[in-house]
C-alpha positions as CSV (number, residue, x, y, z in Angstrom):
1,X,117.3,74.8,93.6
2,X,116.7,71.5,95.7
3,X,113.4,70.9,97.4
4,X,115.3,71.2,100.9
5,X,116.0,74.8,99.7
6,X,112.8,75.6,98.3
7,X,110.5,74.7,101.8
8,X,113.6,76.5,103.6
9,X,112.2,79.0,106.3
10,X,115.5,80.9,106.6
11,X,115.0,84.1,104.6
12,X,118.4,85.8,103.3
13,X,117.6,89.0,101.5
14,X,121.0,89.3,99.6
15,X,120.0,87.1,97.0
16,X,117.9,86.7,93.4
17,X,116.2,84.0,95.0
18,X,115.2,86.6,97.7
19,X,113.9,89.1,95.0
20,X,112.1,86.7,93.5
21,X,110.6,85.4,95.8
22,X,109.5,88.8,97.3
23,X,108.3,89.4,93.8
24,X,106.2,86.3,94.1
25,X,104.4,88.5,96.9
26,X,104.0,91.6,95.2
27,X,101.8,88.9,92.5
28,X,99.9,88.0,95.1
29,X,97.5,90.8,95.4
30,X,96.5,90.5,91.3
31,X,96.6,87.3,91.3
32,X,94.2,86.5,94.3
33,X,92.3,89.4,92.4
34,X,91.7,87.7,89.5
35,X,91.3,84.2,90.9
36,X,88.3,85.6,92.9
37,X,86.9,87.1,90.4
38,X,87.1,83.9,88.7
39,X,86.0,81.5,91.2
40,X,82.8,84.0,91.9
41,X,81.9,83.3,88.2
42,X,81.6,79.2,88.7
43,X,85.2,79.0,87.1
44,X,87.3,77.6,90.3
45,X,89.0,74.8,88.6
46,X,90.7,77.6,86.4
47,X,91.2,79.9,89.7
48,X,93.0,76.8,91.3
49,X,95.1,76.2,88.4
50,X,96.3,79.9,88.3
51,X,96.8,80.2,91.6
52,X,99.4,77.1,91.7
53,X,101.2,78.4,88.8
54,X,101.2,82.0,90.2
55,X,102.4,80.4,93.3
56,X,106.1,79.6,91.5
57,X,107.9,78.1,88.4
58,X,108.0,75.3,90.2
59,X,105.1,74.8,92.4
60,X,103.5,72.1,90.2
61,X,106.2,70.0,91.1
62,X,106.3,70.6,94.8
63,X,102.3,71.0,95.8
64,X,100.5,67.5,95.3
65,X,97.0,68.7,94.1
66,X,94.0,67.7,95.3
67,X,91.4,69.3,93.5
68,X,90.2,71.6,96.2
69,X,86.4,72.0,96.8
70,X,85.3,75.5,95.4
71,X,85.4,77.4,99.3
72,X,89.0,76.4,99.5
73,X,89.6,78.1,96.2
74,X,87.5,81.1,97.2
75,X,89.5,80.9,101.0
76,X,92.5,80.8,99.2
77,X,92.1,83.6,96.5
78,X,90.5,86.0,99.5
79,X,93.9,85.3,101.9
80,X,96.0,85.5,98.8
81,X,94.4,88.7,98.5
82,X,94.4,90.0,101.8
83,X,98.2,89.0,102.5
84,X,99.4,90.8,98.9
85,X,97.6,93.8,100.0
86,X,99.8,93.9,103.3
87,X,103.4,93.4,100.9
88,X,102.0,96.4,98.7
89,X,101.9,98.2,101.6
90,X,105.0,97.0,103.2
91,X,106.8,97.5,99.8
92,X,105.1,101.3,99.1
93,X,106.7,102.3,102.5
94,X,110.0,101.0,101.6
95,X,109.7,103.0,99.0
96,X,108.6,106.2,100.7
97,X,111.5,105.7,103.3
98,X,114.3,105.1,100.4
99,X,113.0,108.3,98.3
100,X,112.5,110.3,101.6
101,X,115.7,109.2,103.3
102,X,117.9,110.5,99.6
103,X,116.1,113.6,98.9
104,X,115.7,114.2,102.8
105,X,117.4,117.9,102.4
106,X,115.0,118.8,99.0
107,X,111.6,118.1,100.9
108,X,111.9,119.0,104.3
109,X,110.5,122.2,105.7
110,X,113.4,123.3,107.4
111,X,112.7,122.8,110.7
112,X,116.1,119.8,110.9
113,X,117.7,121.5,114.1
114,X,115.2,118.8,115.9
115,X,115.3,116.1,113.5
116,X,117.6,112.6,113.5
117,X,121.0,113.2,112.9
118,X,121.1,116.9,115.0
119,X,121.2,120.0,114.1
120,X,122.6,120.9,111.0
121,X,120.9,119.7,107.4
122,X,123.9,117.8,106.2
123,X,123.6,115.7,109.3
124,X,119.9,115.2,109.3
125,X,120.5,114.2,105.9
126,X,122.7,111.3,106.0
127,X,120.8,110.1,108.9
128,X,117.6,109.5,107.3
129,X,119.7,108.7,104.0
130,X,121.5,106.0,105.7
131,X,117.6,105.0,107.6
132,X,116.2,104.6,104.3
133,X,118.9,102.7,102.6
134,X,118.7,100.7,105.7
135,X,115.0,99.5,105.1
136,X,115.3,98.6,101.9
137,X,116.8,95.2,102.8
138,X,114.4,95.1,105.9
139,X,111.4,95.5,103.5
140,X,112.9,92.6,100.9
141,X,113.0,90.3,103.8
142,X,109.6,91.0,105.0
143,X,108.3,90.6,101.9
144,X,110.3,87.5,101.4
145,X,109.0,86.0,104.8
146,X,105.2,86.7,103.1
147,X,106.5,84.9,100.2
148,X,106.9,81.8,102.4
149,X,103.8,82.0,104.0
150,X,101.7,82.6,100.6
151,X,103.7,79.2,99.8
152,X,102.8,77.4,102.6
153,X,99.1,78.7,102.4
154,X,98.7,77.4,98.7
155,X,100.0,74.1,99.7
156,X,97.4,73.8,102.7
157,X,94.5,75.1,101.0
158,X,94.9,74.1,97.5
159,X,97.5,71.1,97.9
160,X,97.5,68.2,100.2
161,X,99.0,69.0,103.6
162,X,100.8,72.6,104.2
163,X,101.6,73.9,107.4
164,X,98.9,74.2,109.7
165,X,99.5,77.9,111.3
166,X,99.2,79.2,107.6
167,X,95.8,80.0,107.3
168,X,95.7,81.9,111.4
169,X,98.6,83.5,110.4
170,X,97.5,84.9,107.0
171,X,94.7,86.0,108.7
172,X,96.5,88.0,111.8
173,X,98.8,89.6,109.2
174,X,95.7,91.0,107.0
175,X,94.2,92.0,110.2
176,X,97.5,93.8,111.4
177,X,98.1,95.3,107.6
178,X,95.0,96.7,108.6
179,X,95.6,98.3,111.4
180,X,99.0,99.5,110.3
181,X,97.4,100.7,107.2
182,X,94.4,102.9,109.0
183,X,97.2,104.6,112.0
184,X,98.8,105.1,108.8
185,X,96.2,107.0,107.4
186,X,95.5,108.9,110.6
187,X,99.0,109.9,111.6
188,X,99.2,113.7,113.0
């Protein structure tokens, strides 16, 4: 993959590169984990190092390091931490949706003459089938899209230069995750 590529902000989710890239996000939430815990216990060089390779196979190559001072490391591995949470999430109700959507008929109470897709099960059924299918691609290019923003915040925290919006948005997406996450909790 060229470099051109690899800084790319168009997000396809029909590809492996997609998947692994939205895999990449999924390792964020450990891997900040761990760096913290790591950087709390005087060890940020190590943190630092982790984080860039966690980052991608290839990060090394692309992210000029600058040995970071230990608050960007600590910044870094709390963001990385924060944003991984909100693709968990994202990804978990993917999940629910997909497994929801195919066994619609097997969990509902019922009660479908009111539900998407009218009034009979079977079309109820293929309705939120179809929904959940639906999502799945939705919820590979969100987490994609977080991919490309964990990328851009390692390169401005822990490498020279980076985007500057990375950080402010990091921080509005953890703050929305949160939000989504507690209506989510408190849904009738």
């Amino acid at each position: 993959m060229s470099t051109d590529q690899a800084n790319s902000t168009s997000v396809n989710p029909f590809t492996t590169e997609s998947v692994r890239r939205a895999l990449f996000a999924l390792r964020a939430f450990p891997a900040g984990l761990v760096s913290l815990g790591a950087a709390a216990t005087g060890r940020h060089r190590r943190a630092e190092r982790w984080q860039i390779a966690a980052a991608d196979s290839n990060a090394p190559a692309r992210i000029d390091v600058r040995s970071p001072s230990w608050l960007r490391v600590v910044a870094h591995s709390v963001l990385s931490l924060l944003v991984g949470m909100v693709a968990w999430f994202v990804a978990f109700l993917g999940l629910i949706a997909a497994v929801r959507g195919l066994f619609y008929g097997l969990i509902t109470d019922g009660s479908y003459e009111y539900s998407w897709g009218g009034q009979t099960l079977a079309g109820a059924w293929l309705v939120h089938l179809v929904l959940g299918l639906l999502l799945v691609p939705v919820v590979l290019w969100i987490l994609t899209a977080i991919a490309s923003l964990l990328a851009g915040l390692t390169r401005r925290l822990l490498g020279d230069g980076g985007p500057v919006w990375a950080v402010p948005v990091a921080l509005v997406l953890a703050a929305a995750g949160a939000l989504l996450f507690r209506s989510w909790l408190h849904q009738a």
